[in-house]
Residue frames as a rotation matrix with the C-alpha (Angstrom) as fourth column:
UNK 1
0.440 -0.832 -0.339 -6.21
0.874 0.483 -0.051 12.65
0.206 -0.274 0.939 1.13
UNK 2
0.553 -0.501 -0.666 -3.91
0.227 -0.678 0.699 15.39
-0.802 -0.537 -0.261 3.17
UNK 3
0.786 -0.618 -0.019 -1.47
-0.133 -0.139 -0.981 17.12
0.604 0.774 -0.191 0.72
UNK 4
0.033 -0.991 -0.131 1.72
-0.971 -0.001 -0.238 15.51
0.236 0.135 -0.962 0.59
UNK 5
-0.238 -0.132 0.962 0.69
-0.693 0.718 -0.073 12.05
-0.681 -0.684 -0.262 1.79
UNK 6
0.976 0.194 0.099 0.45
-0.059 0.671 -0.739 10.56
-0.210 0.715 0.666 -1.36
UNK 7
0.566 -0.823 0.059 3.84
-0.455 -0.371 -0.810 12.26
0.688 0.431 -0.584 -2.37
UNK 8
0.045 -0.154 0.987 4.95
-0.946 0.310 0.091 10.43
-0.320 -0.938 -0.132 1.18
UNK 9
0.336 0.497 0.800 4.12
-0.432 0.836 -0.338 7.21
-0.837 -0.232 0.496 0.05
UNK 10
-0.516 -0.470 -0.716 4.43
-0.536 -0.475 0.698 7.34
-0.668 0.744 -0.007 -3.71
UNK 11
0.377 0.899 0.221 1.31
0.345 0.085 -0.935 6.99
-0.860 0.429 -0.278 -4.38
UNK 12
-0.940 -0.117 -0.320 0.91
-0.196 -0.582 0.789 7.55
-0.279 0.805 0.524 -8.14
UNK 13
-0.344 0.858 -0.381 -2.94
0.031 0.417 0.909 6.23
0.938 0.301 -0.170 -8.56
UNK 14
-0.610 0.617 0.498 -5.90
-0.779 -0.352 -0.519 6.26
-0.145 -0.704 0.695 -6.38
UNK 15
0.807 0.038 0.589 -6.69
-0.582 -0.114 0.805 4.05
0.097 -0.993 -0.070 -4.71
UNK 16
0.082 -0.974 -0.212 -3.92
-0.873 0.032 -0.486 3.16
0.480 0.225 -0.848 -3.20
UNK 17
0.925 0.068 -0.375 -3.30
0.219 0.710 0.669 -0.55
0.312 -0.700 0.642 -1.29
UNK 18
-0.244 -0.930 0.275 -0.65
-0.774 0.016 -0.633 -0.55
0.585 -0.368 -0.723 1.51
UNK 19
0.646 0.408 -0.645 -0.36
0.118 0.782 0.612 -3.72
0.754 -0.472 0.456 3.57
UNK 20
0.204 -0.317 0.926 0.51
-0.915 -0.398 0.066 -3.34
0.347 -0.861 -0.371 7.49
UNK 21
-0.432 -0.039 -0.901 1.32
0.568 0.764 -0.306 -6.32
0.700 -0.644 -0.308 9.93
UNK 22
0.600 0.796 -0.076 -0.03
0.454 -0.261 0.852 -6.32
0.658 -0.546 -0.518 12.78
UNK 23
0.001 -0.572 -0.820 3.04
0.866 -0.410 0.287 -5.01
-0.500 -0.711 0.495 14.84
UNK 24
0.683 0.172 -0.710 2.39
-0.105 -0.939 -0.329 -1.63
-0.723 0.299 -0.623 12.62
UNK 25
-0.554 -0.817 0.160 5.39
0.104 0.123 0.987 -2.67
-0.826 0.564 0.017 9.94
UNK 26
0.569 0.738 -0.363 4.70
-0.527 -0.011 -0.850 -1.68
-0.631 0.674 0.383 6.54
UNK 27
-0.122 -0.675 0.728 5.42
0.133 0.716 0.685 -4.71
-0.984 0.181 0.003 4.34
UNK 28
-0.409 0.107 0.906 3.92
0.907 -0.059 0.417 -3.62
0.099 0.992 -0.073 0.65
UNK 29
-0.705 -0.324 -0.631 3.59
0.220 -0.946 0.240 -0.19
-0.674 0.030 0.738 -0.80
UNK 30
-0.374 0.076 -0.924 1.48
-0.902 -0.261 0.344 0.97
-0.215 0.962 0.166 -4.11
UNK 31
-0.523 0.285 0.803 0.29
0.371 0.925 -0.087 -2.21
-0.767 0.252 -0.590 -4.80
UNK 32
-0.637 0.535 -0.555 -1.62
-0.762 -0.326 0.560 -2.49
0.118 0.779 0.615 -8.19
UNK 33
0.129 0.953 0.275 -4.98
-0.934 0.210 -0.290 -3.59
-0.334 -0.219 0.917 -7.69
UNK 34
0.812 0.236 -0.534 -4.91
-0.330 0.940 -0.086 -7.07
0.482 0.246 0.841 -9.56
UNK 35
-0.262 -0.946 -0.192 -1.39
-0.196 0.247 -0.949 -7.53
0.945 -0.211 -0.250 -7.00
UNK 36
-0.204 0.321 0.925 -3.53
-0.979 -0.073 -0.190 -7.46
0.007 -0.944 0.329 -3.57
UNK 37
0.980 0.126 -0.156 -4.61
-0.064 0.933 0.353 -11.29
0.190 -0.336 0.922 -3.40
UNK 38
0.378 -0.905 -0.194 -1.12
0.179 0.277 -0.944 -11.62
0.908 0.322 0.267 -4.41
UNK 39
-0.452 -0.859 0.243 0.68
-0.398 -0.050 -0.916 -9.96
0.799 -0.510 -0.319 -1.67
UNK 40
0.021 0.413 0.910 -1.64
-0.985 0.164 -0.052 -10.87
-0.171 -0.896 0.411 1.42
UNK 41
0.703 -0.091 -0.705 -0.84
-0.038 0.986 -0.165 -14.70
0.710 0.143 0.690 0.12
UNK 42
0.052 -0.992 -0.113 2.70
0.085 0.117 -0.990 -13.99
0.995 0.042 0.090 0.63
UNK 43
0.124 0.033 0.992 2.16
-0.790 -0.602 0.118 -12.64
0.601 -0.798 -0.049 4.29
């Protein structure tokens, strides 16, 4: 990862999950692994 693009994000853990739409919108940040099914339900 580039330095500072976690610090961008706020990343605090590795790996991170970010979920995009498809028009380029981020809609979830940081996610915690056992939260990914979760949000891509919600989508």
């Amino acid at each position: 990862m580039a330095v500072g693009v976690g610090a961008g994000f706020h990343a605090n853990s590795f790996p991170d999950y970010y979920l995009i739409d498809r028009s380029g919108v981020l809609r979830w940040a940081d996610i915690a692994n056992s939260d990914v099914e979760k949000a891509k339900k919600k989508q």
